[in-house]
PDB file of N, H, CA, C and O in Angstrom:
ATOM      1  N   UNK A   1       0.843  -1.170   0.000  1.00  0.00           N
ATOM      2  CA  UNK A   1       0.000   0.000   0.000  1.00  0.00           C
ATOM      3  C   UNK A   1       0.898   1.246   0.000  1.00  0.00           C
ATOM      4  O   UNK A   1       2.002   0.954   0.459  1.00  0.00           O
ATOM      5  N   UNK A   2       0.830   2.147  -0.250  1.00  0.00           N
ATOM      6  H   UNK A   2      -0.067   2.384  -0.623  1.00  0.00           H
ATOM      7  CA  UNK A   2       1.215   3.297  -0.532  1.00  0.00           C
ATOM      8  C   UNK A   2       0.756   4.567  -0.221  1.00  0.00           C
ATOM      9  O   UNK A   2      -0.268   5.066  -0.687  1.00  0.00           O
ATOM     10  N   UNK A   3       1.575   5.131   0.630  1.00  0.00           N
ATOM     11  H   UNK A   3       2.406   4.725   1.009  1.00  0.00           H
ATOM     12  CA  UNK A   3       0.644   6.333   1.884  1.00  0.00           C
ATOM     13  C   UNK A   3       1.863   7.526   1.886  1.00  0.00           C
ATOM     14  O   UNK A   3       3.093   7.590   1.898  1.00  0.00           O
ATOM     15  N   UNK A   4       0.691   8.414   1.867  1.00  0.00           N
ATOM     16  H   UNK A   4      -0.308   8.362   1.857  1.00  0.00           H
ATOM     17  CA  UNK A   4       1.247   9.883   1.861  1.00  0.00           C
ATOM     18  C   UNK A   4       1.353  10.039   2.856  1.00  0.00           C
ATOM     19  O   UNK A   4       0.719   9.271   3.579  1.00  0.00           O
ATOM     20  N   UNK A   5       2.246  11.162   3.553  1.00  0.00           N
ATOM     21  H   UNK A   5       2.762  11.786   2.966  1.00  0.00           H
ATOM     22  CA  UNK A   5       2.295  11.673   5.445  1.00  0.00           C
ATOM     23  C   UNK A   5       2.986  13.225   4.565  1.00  0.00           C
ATOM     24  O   UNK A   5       3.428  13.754   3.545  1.00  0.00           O
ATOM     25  N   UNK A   6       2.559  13.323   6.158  1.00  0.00           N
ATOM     26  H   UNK A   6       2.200  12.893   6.987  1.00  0.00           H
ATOM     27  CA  UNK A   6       2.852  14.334   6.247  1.00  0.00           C
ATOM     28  C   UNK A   6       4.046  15.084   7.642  1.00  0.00           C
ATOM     29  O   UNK A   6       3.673  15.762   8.599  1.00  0.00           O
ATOM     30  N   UNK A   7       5.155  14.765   7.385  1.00  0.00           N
ATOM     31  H   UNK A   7       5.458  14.214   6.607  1.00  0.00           H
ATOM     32  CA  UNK A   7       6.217  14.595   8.696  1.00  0.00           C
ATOM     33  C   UNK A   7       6.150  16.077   9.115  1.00  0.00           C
ATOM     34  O   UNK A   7       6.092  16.345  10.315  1.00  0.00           O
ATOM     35  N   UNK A   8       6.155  17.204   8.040  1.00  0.00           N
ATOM     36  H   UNK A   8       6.202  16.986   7.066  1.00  0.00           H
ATOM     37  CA  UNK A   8       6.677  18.539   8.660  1.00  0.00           C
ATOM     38  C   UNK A   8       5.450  19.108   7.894  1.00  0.00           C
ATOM     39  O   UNK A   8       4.741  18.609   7.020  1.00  0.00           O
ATOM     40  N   UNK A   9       5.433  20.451   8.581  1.00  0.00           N
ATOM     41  H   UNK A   9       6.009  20.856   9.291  1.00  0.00           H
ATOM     42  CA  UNK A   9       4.634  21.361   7.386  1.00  0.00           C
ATOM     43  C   UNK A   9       5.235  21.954   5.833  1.00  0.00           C
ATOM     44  O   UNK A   9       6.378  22.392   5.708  1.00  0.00           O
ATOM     45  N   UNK A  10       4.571  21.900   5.082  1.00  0.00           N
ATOM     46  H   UNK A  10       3.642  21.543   5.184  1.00  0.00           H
ATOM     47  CA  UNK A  10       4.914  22.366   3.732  1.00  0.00           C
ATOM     48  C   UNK A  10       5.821  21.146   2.839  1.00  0.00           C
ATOM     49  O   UNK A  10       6.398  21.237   1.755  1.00  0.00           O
ATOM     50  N   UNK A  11       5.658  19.859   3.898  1.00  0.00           N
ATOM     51  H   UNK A  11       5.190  19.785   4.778  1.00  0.00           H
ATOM     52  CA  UNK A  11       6.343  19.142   2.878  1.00  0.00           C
ATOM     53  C   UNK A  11       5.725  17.510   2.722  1.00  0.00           C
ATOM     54  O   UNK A  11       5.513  16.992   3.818  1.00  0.00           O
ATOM     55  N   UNK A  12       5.545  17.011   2.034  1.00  0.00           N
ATOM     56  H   UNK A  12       5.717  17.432   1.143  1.00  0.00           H
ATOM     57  CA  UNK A  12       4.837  15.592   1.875  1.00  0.00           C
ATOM     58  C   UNK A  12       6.108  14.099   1.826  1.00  0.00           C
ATOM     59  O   UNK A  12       7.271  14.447   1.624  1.00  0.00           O
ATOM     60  N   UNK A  13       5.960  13.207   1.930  1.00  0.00           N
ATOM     61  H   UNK A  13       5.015  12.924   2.095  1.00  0.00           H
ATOM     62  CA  UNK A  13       6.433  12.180   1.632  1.00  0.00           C
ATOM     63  C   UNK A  13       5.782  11.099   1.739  1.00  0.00           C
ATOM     64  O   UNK A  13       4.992  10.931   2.669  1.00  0.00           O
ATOM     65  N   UNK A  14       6.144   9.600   0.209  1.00  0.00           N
ATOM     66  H   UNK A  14       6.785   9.737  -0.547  1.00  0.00           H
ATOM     67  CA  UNK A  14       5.027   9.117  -0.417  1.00  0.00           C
ATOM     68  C   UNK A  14       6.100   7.824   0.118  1.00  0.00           C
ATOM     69  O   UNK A  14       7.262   7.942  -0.270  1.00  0.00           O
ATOM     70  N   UNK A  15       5.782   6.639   0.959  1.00  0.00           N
ATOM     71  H   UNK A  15       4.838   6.543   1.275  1.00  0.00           H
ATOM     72  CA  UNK A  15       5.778   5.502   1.194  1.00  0.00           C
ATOM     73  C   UNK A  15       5.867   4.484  -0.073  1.00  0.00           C
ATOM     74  O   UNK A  15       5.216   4.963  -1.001  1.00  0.00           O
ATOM     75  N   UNK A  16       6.337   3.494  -0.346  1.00  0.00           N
ATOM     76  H   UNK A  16       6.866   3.105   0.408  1.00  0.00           H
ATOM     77  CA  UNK A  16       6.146   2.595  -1.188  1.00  0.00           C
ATOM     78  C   UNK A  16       6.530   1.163  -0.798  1.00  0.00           C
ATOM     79  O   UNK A  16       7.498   0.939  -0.072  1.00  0.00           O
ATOM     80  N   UNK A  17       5.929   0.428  -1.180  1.00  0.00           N
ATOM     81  H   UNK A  17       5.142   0.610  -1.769  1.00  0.00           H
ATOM     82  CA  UNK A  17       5.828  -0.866  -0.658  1.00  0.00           C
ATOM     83  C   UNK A  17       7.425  -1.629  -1.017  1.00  0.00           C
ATOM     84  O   UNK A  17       8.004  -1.312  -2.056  1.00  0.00           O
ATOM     85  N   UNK A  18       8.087  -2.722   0.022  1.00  0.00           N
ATOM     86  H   UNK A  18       7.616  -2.979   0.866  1.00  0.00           H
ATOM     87  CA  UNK A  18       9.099  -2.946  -0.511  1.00  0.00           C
ATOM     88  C   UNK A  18       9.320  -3.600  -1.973  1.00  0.00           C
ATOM     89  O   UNK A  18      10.380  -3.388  -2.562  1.00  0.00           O
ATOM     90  N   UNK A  19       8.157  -4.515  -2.635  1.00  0.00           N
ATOM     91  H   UNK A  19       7.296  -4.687  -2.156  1.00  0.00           H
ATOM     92  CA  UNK A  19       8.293  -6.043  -3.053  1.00  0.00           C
ATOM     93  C   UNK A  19       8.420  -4.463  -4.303  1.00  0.00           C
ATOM     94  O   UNK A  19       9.380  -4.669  -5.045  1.00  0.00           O
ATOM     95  N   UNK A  20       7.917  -3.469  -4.550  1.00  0.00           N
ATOM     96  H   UNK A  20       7.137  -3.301  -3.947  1.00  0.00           H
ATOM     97  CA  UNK A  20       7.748  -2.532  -5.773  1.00  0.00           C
ATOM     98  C   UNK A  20       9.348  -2.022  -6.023  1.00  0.00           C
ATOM     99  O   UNK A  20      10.162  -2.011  -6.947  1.00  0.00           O
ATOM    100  N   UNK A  21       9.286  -1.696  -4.905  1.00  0.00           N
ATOM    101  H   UNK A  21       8.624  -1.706  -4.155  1.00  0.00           H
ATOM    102  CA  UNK A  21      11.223  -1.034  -4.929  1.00  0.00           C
ATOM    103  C   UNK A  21      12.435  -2.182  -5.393  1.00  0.00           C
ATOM    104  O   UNK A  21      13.479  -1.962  -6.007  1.00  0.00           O
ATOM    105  N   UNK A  22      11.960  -3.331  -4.925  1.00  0.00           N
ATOM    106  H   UNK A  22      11.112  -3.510  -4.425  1.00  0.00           H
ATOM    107  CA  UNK A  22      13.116  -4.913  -5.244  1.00  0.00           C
ATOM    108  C   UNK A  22      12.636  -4.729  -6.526  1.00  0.00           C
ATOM    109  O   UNK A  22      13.377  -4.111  -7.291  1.00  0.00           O
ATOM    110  N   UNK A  23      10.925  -5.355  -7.197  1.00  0.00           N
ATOM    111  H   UNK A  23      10.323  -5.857  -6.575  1.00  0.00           H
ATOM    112  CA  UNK A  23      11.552  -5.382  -8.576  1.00  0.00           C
ATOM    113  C   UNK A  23      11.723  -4.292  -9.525  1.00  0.00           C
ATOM    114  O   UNK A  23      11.855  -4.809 -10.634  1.00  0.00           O
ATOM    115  N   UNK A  24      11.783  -2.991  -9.608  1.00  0.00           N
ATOM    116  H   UNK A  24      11.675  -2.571  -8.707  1.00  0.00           H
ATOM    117  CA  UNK A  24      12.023  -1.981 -10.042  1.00  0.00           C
ATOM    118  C   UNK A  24      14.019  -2.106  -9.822  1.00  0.00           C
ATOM    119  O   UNK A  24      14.728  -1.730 -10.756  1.00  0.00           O
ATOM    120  N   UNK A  25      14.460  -2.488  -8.921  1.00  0.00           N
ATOM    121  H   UNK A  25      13.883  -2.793  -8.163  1.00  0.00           H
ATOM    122  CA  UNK A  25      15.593  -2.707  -8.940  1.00  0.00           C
ATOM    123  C   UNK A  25      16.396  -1.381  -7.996  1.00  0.00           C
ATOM    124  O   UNK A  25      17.591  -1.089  -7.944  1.00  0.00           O
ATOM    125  N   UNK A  26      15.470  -0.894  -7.463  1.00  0.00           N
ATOM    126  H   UNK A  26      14.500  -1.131  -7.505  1.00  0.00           H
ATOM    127  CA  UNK A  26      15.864   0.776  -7.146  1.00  0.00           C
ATOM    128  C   UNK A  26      16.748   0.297  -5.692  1.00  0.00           C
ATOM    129  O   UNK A  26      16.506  -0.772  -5.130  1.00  0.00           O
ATOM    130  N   UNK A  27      17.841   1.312  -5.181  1.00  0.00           N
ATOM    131  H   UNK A  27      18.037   2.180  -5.637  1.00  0.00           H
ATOM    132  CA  UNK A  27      18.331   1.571  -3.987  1.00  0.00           C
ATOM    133  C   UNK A  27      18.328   2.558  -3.297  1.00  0.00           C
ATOM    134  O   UNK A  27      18.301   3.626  -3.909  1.00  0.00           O
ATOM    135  N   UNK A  28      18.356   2.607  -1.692  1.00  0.00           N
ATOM    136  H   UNK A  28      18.378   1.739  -1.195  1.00  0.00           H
ATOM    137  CA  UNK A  28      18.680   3.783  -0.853  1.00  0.00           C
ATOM    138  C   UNK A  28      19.017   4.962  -1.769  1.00  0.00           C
ATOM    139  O   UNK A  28      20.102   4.763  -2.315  1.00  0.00           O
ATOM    140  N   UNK A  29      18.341   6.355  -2.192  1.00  0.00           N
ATOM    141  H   UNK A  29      17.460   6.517  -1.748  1.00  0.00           H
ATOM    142  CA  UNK A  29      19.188   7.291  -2.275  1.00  0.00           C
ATOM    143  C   UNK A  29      18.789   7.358  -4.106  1.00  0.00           C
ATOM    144  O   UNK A  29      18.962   8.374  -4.779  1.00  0.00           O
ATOM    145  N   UNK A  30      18.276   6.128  -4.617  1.00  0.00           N
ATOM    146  H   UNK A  30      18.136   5.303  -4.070  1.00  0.00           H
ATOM    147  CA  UNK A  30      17.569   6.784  -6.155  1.00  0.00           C
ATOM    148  C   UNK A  30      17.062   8.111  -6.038  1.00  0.00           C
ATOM    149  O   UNK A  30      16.555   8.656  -5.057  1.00  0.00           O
ATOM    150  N   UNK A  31      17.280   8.561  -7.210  1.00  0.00           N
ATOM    151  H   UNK A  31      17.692   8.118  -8.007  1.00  0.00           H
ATOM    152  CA  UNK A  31      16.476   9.650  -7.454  1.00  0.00           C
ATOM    153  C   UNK A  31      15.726   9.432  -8.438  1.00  0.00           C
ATOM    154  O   UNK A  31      16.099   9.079  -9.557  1.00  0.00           O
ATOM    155  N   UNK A  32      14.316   9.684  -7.983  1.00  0.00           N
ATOM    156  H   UNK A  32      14.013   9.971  -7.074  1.00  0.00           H
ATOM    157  CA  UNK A  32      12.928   9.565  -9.019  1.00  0.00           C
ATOM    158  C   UNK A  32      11.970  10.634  -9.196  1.00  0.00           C
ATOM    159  O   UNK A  32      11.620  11.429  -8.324  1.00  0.00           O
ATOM    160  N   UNK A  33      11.538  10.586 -10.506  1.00  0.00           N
ATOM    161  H   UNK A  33      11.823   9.940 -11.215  1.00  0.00           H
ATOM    162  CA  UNK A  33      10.954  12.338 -11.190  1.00  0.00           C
ATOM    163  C   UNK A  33       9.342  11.906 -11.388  1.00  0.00           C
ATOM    164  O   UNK A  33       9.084  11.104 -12.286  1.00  0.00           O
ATOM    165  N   UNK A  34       8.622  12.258 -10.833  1.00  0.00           N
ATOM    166  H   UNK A  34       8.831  12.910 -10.104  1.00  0.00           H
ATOM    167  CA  UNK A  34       7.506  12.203 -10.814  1.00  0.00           C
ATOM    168  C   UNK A  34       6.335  12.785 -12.155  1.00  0.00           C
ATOM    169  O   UNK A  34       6.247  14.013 -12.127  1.00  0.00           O
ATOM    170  N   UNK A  35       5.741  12.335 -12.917  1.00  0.00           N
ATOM    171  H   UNK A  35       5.812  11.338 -12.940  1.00  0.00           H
ATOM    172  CA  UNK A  35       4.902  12.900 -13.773  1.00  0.00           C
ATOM    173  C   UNK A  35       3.866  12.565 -14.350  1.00  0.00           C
ATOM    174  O   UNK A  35       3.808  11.340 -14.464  1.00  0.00           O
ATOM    175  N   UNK A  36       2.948  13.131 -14.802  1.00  0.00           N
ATOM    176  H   UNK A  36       2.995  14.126 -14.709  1.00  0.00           H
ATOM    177  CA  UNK A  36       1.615  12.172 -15.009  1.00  0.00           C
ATOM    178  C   UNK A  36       1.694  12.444 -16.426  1.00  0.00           C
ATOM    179  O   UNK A  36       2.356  13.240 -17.092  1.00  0.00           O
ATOM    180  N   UNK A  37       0.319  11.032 -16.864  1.00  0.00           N
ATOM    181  H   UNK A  37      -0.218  10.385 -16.323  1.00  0.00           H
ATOM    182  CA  UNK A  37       0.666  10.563 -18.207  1.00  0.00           C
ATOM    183  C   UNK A  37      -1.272  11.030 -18.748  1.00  0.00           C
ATOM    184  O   UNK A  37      -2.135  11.642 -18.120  1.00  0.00           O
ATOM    185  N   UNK A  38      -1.282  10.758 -19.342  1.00  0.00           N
ATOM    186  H   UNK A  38      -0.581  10.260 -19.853  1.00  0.00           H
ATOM    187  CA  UNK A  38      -2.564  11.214 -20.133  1.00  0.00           C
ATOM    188  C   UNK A  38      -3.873  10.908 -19.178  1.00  0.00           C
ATOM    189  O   UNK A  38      -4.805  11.698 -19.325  1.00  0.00           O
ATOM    190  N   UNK A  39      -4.025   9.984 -18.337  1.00  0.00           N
ATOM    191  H   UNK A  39      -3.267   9.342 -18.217  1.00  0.00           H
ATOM    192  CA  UNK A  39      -5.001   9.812 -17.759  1.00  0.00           C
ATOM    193  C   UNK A  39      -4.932  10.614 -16.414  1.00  0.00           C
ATOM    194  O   UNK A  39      -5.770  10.755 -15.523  1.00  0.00           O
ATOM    195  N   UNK A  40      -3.754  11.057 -16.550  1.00  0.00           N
ATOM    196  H   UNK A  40      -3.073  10.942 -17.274  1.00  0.00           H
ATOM    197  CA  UNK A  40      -3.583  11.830 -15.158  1.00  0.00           C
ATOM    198  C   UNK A  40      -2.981  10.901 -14.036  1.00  0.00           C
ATOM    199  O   UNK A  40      -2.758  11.592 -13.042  1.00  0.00           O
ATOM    200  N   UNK A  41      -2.672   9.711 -13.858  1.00  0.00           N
ATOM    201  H   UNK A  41      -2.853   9.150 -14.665  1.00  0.00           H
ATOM    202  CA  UNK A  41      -2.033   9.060 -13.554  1.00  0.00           C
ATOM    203  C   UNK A  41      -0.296   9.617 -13.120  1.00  0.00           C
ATOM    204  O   UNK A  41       0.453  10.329 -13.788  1.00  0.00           O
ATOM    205  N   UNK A  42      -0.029   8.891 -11.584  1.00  0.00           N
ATOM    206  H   UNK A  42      -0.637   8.312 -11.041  1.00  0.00           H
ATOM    207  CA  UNK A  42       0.946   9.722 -11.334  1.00  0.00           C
ATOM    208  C   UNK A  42       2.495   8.207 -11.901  1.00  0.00           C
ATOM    209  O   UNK A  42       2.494   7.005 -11.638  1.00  0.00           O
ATOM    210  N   UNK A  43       3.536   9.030 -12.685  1.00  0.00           N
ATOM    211  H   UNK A  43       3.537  10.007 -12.899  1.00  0.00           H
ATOM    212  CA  UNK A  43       3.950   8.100 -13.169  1.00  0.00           C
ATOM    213  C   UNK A  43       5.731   8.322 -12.232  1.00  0.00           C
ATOM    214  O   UNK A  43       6.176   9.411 -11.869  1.00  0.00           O
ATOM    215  N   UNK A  44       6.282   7.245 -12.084  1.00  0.00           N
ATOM    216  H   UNK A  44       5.921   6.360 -12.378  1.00  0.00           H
ATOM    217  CA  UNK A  44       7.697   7.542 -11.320  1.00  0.00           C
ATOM    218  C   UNK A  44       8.889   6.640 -12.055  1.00  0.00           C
ATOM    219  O   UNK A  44       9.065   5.427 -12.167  1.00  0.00           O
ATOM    220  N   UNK A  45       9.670   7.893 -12.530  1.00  0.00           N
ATOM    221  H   UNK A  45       9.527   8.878 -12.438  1.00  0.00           H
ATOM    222  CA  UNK A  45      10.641   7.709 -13.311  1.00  0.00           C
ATOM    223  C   UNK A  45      11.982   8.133 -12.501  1.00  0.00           C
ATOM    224  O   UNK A  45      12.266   9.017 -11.692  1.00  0.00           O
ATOM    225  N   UNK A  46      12.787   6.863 -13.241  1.00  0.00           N
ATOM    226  H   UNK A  46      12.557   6.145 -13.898  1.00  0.00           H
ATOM    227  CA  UNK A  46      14.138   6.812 -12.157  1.00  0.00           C
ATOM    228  C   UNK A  46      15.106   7.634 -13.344  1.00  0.00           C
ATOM    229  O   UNK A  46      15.204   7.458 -14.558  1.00  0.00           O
ATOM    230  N   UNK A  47      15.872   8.766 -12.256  1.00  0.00           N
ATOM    231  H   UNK A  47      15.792   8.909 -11.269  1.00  0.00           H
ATOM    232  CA  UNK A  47      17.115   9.853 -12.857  1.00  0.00           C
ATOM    233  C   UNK A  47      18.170   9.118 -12.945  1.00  0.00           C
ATOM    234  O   UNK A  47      18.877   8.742 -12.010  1.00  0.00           O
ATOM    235  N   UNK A  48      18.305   8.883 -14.145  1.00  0.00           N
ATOM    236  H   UNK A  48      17.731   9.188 -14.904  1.00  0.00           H
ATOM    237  CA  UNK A  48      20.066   8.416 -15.073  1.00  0.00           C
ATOM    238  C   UNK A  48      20.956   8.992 -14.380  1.00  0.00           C
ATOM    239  O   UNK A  48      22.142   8.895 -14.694  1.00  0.00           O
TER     240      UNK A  48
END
């Protein structure tokens, strides 16, 4: 599941489940660019 918080004011952070992060292949400290695609859908793209 995947949950927004809210730790401080003015700033958000988005949770993600582990089994998504293993097969995406991602580690501690990726950097990922957030953007939506035609349906409005939020899409997360990993920075080269």
């Amino acid at each position: 599941m995947v949950k927004i918080q809210n730790p401080k004011p003015g700033q958000f952070s988005i949770t993600l489940p582990l089994g998504i992060i293993k097969m995406k292949k991602w580690k501690k400290g990726t950097e990922l660019f957030p953007t939506l695609n035609e349906k409005g859908e939020v899409i997360l793209k990993q920075i080269e």
